[in-house]
Biotite code that builds the C-alpha atoms (Angstrom):
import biotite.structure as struc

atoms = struc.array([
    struc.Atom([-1.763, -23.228, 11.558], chain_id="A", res_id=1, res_name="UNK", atom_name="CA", element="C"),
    struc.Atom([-2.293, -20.060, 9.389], chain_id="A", res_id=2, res_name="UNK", atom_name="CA", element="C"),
    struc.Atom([0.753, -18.541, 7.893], chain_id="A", res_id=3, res_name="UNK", atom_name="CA", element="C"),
    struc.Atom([1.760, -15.161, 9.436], chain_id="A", res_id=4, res_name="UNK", atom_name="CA", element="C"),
    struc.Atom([1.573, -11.894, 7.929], chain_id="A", res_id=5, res_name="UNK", atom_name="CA", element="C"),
    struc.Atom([3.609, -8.492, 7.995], chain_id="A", res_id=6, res_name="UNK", atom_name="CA", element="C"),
    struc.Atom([2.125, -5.608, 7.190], chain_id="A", res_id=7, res_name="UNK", atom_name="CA", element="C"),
    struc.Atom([4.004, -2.909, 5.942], chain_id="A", res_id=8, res_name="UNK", atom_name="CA", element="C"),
    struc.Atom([2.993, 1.145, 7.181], chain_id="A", res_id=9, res_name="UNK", atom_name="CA", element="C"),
    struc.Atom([5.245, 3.768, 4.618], chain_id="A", res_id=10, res_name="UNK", atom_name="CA", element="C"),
    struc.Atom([4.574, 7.145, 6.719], chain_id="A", res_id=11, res_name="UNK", atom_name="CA", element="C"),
    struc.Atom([5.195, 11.104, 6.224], chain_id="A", res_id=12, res_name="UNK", atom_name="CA", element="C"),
    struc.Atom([4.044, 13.714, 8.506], chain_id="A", res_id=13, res_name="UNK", atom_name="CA", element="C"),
    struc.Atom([1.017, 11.458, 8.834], chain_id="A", res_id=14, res_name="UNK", atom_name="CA", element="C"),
    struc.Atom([0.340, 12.355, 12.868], chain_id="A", res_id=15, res_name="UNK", atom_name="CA", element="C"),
    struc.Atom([-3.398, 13.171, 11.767], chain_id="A", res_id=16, res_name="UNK", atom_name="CA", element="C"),
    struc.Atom([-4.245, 9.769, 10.680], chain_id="A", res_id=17, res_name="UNK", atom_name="CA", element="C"),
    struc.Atom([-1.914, 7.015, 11.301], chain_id="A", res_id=18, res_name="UNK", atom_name="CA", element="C"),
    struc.Atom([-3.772, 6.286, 14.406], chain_id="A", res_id=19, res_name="UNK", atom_name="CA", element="C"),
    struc.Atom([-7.240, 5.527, 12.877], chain_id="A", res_id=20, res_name="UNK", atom_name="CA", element="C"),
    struc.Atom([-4.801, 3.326, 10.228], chain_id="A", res_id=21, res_name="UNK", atom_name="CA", element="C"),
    struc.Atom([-2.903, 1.319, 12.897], chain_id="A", res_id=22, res_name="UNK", atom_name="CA", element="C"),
    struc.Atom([-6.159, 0.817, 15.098], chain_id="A", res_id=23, res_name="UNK", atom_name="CA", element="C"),
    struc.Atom([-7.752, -0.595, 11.542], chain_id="A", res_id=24, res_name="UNK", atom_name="CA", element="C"),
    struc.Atom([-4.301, -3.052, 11.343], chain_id="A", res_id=25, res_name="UNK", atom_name="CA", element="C"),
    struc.Atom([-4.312, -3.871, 14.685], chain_id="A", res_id=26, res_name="UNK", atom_name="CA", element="C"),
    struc.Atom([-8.286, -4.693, 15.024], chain_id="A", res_id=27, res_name="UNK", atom_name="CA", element="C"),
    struc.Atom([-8.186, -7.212, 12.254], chain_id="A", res_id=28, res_name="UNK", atom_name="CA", element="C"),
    struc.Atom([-10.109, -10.164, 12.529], chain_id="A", res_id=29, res_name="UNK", atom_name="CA", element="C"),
    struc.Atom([-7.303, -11.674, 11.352], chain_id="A", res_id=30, res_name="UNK", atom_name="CA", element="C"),
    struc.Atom([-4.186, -10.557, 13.909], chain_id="A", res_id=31, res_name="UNK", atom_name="CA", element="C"),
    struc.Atom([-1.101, -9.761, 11.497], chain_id="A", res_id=32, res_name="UNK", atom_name="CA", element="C"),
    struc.Atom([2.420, -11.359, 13.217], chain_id="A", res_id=33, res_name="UNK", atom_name="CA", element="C"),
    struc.Atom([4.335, -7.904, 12.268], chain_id="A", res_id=34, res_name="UNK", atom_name="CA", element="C"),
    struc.Atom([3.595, -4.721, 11.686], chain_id="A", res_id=35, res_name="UNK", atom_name="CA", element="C"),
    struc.Atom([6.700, -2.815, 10.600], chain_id="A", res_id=36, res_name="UNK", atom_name="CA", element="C"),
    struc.Atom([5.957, 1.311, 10.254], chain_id="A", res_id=37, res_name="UNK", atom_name="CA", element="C"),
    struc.Atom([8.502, 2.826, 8.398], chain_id="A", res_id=38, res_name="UNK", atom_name="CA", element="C"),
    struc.Atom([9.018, 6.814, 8.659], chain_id="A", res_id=39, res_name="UNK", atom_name="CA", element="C"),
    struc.Atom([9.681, 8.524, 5.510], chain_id="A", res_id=40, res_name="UNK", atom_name="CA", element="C"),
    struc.Atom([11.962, 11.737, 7.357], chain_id="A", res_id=41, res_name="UNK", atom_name="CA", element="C"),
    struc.Atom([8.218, 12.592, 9.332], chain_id="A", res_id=42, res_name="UNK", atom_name="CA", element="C"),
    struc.Atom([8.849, 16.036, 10.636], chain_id="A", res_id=43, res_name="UNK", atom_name="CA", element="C"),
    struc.Atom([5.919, 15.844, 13.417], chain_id="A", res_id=44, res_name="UNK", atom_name="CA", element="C"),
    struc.Atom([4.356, 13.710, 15.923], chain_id="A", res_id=45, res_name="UNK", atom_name="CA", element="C"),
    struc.Atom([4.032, 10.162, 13.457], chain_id="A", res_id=46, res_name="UNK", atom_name="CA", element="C"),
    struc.Atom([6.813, 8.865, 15.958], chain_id="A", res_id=47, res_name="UNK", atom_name="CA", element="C"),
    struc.Atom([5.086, 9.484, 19.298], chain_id="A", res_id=48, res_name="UNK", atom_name="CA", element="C"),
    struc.Atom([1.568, 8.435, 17.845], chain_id="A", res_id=49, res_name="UNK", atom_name="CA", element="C"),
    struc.Atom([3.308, 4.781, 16.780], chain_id="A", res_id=50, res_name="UNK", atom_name="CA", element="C"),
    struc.Atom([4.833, 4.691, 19.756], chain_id="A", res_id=51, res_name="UNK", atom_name="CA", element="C"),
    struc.Atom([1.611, 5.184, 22.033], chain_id="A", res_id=52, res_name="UNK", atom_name="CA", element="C"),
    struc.Atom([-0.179, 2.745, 19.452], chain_id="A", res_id=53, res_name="UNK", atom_name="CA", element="C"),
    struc.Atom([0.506, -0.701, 21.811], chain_id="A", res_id=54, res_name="UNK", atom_name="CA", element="C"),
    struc.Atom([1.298, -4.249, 20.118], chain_id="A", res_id=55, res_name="UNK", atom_name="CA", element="C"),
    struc.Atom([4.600, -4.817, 19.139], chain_id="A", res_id=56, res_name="UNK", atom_name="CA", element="C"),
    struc.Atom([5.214, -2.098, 16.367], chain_id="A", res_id=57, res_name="UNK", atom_name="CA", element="C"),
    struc.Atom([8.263, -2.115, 14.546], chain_id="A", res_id=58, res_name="UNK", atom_name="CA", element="C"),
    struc.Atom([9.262, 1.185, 13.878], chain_id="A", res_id=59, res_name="UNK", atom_name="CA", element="C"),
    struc.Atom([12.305, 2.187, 11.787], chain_id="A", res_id=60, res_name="UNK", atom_name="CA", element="C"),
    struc.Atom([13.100, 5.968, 10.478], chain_id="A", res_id=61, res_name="UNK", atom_name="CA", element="C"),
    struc.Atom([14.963, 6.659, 7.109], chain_id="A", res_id=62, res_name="UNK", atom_name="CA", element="C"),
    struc.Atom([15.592, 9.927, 5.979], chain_id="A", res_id=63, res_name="UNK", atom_name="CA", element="C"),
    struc.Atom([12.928, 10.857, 2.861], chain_id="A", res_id=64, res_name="UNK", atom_name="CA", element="C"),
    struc.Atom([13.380, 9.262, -0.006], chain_id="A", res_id=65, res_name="UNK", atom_name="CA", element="C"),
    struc.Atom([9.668, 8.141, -0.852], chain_id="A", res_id=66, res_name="UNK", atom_name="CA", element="C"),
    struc.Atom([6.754, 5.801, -0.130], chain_id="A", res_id=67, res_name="UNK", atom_name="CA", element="C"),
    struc.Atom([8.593, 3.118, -2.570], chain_id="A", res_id=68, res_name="UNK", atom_name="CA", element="C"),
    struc.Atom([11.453, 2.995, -0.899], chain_id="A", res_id=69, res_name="UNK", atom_name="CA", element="C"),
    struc.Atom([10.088, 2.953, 2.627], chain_id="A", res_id=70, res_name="UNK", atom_name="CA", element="C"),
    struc.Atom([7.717, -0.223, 1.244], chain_id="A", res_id=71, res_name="UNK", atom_name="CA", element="C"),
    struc.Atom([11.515, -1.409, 0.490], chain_id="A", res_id=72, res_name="UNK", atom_name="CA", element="C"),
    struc.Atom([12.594, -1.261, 3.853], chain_id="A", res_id=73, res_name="UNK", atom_name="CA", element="C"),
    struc.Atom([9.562, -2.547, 5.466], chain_id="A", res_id=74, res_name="UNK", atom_name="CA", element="C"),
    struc.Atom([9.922, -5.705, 3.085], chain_id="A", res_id=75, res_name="UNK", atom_name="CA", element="C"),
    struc.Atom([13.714, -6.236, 4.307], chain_id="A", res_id=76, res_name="UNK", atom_name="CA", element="C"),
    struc.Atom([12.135, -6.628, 7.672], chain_id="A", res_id=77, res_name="UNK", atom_name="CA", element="C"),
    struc.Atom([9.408, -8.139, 7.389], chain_id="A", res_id=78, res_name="UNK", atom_name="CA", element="C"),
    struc.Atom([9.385, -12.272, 8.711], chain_id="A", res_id=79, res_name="UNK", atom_name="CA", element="C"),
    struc.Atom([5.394, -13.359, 7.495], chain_id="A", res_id=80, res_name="UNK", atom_name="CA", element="C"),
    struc.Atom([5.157, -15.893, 4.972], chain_id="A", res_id=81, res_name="UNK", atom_name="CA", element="C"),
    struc.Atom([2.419, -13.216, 3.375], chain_id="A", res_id=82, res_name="UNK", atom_name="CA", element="C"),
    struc.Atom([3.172, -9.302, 2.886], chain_id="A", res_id=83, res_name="UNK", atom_name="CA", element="C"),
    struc.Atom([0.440, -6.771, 2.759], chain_id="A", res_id=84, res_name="UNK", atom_name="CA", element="C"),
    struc.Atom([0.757, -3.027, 2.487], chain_id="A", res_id=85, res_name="UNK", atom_name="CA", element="C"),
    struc.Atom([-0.925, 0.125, 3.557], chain_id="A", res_id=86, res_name="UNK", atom_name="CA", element="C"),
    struc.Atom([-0.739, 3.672, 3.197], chain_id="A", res_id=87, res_name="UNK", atom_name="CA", element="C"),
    struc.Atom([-0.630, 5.827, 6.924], chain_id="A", res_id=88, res_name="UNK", atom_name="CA", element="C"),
    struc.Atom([-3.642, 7.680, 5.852], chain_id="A", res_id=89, res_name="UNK", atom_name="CA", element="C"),
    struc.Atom([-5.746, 5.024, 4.786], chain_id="A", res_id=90, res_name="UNK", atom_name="CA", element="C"),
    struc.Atom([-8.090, 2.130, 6.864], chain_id="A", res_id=91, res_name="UNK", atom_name="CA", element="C"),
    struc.Atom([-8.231, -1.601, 6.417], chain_id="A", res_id=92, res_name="UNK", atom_name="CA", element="C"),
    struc.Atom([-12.047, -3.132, 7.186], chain_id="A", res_id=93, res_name="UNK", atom_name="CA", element="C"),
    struc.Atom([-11.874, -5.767, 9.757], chain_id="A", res_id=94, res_name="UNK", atom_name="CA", element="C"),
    struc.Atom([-11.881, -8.793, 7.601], chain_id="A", res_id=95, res_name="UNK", atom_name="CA", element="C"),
    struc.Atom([-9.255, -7.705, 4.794], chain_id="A", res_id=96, res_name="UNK", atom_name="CA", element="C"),
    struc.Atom([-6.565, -9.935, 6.309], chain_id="A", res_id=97, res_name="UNK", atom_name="CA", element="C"),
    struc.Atom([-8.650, -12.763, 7.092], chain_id="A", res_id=98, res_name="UNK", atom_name="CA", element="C"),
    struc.Atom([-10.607, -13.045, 3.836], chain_id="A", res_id=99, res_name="UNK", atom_name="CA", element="C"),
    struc.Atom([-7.573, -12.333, 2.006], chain_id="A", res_id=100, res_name="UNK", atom_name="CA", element="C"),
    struc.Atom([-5.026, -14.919, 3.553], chain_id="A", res_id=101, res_name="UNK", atom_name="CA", element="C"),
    struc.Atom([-8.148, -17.631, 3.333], chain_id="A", res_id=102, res_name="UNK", atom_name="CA", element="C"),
    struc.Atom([-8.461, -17.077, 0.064], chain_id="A", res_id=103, res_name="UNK", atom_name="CA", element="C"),
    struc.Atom([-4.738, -17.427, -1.091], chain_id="A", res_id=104, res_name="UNK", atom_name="CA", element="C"),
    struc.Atom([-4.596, -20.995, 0.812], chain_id="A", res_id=105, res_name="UNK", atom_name="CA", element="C"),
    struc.Atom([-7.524, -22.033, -0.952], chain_id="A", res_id=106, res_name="UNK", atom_name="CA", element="C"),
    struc.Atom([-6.259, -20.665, -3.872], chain_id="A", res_id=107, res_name="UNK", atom_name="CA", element="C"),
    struc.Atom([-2.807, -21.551, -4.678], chain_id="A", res_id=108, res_name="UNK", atom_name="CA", element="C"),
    struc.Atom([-2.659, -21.018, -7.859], chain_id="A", res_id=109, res_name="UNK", atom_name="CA", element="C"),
    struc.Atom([-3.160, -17.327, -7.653], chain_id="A", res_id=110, res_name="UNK", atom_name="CA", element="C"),
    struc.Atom([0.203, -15.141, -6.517], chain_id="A", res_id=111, res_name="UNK", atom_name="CA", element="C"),
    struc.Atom([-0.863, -12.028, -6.341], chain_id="A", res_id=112, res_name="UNK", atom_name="CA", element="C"),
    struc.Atom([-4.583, -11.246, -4.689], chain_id="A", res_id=113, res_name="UNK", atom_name="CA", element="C"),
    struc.Atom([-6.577, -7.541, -4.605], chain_id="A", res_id=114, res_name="UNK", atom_name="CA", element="C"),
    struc.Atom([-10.099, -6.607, -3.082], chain_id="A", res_id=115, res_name="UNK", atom_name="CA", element="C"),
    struc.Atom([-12.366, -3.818, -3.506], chain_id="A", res_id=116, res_name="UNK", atom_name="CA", element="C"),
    struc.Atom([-11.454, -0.379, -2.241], chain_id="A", res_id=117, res_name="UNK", atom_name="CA", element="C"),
    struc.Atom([-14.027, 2.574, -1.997], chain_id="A", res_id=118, res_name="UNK", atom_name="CA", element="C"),
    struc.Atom([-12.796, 6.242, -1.501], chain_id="A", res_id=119, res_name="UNK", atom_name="CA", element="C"),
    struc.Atom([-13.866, 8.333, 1.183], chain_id="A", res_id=120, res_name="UNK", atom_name="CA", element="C"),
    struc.Atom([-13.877, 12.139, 2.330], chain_id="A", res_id=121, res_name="UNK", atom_name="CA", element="C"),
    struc.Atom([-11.285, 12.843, 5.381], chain_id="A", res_id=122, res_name="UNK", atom_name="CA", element="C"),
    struc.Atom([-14.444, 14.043, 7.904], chain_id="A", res_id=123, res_name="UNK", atom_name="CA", element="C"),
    struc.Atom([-11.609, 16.965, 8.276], chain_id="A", res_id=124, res_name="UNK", atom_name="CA", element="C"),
    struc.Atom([-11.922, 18.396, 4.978], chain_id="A", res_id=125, res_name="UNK", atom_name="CA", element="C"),
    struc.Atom([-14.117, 21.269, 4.071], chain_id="A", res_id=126, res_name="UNK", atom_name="CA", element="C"),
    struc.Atom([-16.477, 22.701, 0.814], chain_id="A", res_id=127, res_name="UNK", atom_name="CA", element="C"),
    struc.Atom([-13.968, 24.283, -1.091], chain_id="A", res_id=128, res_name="UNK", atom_name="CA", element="C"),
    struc.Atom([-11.448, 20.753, -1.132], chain_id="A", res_id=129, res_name="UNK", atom_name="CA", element="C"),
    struc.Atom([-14.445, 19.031, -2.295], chain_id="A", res_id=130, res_name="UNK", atom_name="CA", element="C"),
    struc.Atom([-15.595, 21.050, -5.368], chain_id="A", res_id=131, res_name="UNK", atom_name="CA", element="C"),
    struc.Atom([-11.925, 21.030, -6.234], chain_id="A", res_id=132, res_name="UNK", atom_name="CA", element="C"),
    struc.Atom([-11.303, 17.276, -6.260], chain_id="A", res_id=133, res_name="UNK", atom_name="CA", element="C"),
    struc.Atom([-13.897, 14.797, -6.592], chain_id="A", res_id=134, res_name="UNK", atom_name="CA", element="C"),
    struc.Atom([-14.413, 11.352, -4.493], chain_id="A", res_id=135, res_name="UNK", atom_name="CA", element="C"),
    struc.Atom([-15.706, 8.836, -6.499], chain_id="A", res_id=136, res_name="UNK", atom_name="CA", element="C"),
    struc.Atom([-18.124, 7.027, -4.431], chain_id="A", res_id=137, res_name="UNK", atom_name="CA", element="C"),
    struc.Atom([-18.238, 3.734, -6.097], chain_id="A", res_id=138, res_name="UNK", atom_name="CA", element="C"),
    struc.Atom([-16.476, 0.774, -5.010], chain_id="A", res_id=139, res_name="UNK", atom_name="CA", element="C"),
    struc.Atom([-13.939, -0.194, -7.255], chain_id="A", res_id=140, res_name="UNK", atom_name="CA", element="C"),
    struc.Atom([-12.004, -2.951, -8.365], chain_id="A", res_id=141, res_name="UNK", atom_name="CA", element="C"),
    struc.Atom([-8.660, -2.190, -5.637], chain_id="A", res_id=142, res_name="UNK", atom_name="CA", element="C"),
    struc.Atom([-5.622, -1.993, -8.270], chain_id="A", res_id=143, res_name="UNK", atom_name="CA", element="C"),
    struc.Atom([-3.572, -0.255, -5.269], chain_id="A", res_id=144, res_name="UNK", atom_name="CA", element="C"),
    struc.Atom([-1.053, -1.592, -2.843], chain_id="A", res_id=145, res_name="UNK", atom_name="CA", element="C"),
    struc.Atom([-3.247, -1.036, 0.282], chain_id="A", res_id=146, res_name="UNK", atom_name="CA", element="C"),
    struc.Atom([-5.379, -3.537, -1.455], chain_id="A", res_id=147, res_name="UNK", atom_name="CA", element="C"),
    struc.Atom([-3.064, -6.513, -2.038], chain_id="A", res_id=148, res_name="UNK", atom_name="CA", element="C"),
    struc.Atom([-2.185, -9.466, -0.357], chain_id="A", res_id=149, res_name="UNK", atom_name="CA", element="C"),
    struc.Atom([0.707, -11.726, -1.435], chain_id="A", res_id=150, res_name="UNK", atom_name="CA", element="C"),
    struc.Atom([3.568, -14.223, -0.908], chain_id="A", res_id=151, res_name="UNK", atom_name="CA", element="C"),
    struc.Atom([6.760, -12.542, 0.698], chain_id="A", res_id=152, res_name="UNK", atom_name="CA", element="C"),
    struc.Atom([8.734, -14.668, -1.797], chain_id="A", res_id=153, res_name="UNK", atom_name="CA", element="C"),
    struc.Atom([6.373, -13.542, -4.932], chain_id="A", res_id=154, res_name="UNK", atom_name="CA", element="C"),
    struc.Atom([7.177, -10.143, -3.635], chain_id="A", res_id=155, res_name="UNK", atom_name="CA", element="C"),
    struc.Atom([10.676, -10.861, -3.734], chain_id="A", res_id=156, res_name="UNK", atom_name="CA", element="C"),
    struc.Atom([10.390, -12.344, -7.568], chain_id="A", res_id=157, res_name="UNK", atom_name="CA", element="C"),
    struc.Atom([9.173, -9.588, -9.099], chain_id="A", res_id=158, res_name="UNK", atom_name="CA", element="C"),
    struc.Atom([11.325, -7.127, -7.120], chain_id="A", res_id=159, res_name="UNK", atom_name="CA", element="C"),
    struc.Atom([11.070, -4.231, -4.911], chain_id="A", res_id=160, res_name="UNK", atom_name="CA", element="C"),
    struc.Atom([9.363, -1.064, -5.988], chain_id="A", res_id=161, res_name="UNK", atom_name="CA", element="C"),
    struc.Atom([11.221, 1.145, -8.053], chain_id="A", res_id=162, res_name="UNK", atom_name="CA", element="C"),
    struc.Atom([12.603, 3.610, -5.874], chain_id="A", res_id=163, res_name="UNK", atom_name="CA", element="C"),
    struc.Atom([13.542, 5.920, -8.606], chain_id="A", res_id=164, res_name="UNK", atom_name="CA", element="C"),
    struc.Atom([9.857, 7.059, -9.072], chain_id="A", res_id=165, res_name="UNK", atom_name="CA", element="C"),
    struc.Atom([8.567, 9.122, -6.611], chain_id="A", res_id=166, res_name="UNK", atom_name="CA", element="C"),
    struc.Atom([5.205, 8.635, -8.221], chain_id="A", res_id=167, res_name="UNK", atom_name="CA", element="C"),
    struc.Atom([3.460, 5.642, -9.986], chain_id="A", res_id=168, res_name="UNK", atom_name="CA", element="C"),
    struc.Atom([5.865, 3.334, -8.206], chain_id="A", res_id=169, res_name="UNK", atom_name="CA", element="C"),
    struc.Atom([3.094, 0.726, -8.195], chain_id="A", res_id=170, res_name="UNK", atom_name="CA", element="C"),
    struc.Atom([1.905, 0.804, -12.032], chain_id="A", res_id=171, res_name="UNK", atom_name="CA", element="C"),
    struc.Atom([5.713, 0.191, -12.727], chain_id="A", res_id=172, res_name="UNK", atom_name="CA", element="C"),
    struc.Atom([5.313, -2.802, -9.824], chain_id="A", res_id=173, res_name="UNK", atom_name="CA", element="C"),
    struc.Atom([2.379, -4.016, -10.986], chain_id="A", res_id=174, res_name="UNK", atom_name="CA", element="C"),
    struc.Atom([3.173, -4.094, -14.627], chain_id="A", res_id=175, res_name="UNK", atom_name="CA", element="C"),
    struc.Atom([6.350, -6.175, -13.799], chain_id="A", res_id=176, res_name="UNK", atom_name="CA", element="C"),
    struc.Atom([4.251, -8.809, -12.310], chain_id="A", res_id=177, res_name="UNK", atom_name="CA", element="C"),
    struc.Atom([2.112, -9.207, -14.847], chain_id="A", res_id=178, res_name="UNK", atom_name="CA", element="C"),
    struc.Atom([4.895, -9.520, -17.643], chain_id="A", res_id=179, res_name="UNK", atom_name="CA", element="C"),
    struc.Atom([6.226, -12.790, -15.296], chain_id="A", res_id=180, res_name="UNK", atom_name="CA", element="C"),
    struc.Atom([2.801, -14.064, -15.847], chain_id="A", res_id=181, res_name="UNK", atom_name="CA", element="C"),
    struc.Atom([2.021, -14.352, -12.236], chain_id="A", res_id=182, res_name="UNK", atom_name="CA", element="C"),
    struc.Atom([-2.105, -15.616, -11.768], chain_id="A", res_id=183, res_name="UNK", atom_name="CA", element="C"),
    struc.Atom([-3.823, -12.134, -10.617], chain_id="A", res_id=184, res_name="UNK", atom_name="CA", element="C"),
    struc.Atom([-7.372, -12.123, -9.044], chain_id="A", res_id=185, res_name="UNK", atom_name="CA", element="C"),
    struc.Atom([-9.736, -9.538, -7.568], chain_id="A", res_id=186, res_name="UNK", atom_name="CA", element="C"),
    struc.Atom([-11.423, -10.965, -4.279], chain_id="A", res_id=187, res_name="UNK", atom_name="CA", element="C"),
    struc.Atom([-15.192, -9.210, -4.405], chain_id="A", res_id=188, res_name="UNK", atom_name="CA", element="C"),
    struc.Atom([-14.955, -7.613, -1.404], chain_id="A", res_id=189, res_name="UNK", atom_name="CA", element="C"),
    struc.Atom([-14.177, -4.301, 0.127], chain_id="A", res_id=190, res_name="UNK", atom_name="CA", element="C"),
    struc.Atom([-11.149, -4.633, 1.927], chain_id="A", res_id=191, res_name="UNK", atom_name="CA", element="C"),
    struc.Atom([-9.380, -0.628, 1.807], chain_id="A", res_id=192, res_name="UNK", atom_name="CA", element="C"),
    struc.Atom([-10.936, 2.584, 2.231], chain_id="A", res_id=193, res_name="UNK", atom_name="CA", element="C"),
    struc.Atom([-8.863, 5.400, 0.843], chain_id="A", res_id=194, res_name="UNK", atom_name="CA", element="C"),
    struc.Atom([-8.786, 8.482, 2.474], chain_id="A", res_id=195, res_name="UNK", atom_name="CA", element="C"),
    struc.Atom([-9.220, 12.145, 0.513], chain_id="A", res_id=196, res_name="UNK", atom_name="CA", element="C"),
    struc.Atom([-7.726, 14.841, 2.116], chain_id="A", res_id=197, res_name="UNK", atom_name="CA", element="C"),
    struc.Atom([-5.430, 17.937, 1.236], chain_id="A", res_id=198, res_name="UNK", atom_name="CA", element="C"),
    struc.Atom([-2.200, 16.270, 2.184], chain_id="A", res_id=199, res_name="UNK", atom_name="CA", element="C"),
    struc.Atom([-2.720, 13.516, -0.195], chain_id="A", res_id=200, res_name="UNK", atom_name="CA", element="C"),
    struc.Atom([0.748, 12.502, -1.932], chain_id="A", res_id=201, res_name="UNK", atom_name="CA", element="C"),
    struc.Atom([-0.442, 13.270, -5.231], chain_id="A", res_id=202, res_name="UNK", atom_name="CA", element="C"),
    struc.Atom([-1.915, 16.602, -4.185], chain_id="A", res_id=203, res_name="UNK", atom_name="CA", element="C"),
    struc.Atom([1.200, 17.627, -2.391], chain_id="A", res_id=204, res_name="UNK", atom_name="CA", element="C"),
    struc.Atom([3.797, 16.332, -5.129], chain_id="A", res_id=205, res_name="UNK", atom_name="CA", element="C"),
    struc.Atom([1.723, 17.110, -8.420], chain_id="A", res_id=206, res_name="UNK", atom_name="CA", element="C"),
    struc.Atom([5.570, 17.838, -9.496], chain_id="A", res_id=207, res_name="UNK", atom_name="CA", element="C"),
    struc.Atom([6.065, 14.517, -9.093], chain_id="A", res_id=208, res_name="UNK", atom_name="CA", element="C"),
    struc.Atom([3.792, 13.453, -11.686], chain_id="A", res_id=209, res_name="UNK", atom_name="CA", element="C"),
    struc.Atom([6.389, 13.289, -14.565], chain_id="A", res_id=210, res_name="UNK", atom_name="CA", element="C"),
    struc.Atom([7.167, 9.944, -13.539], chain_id="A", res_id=211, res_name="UNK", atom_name="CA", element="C"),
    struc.Atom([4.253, 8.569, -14.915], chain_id="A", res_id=212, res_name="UNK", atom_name="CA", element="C"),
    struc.Atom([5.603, 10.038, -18.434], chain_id="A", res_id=213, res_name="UNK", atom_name="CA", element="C"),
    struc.Atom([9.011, 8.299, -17.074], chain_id="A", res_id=214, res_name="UNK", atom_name="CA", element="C"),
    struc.Atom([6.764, 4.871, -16.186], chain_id="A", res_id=215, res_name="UNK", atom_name="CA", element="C"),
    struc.Atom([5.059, 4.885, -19.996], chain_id="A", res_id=216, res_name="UNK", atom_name="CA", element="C"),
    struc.Atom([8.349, 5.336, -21.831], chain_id="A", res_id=217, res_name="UNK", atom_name="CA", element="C"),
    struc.Atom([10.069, 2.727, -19.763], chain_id="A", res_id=218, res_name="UNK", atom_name="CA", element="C"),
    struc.Atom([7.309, -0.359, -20.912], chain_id="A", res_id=219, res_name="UNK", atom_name="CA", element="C"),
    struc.Atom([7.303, 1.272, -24.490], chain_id="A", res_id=220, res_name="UNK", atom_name="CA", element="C"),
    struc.Atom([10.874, 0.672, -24.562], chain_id="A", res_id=221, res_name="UNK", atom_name="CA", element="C"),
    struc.Atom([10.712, -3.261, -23.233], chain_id="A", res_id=222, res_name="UNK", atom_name="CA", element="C"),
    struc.Atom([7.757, -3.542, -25.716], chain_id="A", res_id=223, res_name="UNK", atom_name="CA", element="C"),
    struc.Atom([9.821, -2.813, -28.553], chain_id="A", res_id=224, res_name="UNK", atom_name="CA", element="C"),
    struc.Atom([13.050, -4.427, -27.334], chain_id="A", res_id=225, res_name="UNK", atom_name="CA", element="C"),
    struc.Atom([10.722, -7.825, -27.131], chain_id="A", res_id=226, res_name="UNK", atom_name="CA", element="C"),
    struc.Atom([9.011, -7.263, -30.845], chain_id="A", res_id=227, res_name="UNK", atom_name="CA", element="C"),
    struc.Atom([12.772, -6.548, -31.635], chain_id="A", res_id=228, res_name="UNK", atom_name="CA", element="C"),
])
């Protein structure tokens, strides 16, 4: 029997897309046990568009406090033996789960597993966006939640997602897990397409972006306590 797997949806305001994202979970080859949407304080139709979505959503609202803490949430509700994640904007292809989950039972020894990921222009977005902010076309090596596939109880050793940082929650994630040592690996294969568009978190809260500055000082800071 293959172990289950909850997938995790953080959303805001994200009624133009979360349907093409859901319809990408829900058409896996793979069929995911849970799929838990959490609402990050959405202020249009995200609600009505999970609602008309079929399967057995699990839908839960918080007021806004960020994509890492809505991954939080999700997490504290999710049953599967394996997590994944996904961004409401973005689309899975139809064998992520299934090449993915195959791979970690083969593969024991690795914890935490990523694909490829290739960015893509939102078919909505005109000429001007895309002089102003490029969309690399290569696929690349998929160093981003949407991307991963791991163990609810590796999730749950390295700890949830720094809800403090509105921004570059999952470098600070990320860089946890590797300090525990935990066997990373890169599966060659395109498994998340990441969607461009002007409403892009990091277009829409470029304020935000101190907290990388916040993320760098924090691991200089455990560097030199451990030379200490």
């Amino acid at each position: 029997m293959i172990p289950s797997v909850s997938v995790v949806i953080p959303a805001h305001n994200a009624e133009k897309y979360i349907g093409d994202c859901l319809e990408s979970v829900l058409t896996q080859s793979l069929k995911p046990a849970q799929i838990i949407v959490v609402d990050d304080g959405s202020k249009d139709r995200t609600p009505d568009i999970v609602a008309a979505a079929g399967g057995s959503i699990v839908y839960r609202r918080q007021s806004q406090a960020g994509p890492a803490a809505a991954r939080n949430l999700g997490v504290s509700l999710a049953s599967g033996v394996f997590l994944s994640f996904i961004d409401a904007d973005d689309l899975w292809t139809p064998e992520k789960l299934a090449l993915q989950v195959d791979y970690l039972l083969s593969h024991p020894e690795v914890s935490i597993l990523f694909g490829m990921m290739q960015n893509f222009y939102s078919p909505d977005v005109d000429e001007d966006f895309k002089k102003r902010y490029a969309c690399p076309e290569e696929v690349l090596s998929g160093f981003h939640p949407g991307a991963m596939l791991l163990r609810r109880e590796t999730f749950l050793q390295v700890g949830p997602f720094d809800a403090n940082l509105k921004m570059g929650e999952f470098i600070e994630w990320h860089t946890r897990a590797k300090t525990l040592q935990l066997a990373l690996h890169v599966l060659p294969a395109l498994v998340l397409l990441r969607r461009i568009h002007a409403s892009n978190y990091g277009i829409t809260h470029k304020d935000l972006r101190k907290d990388y500055l916040t993320i760098v000082k924090g691991l200089l800071a455990k560097k030199k306590e451990a030379g200490a």
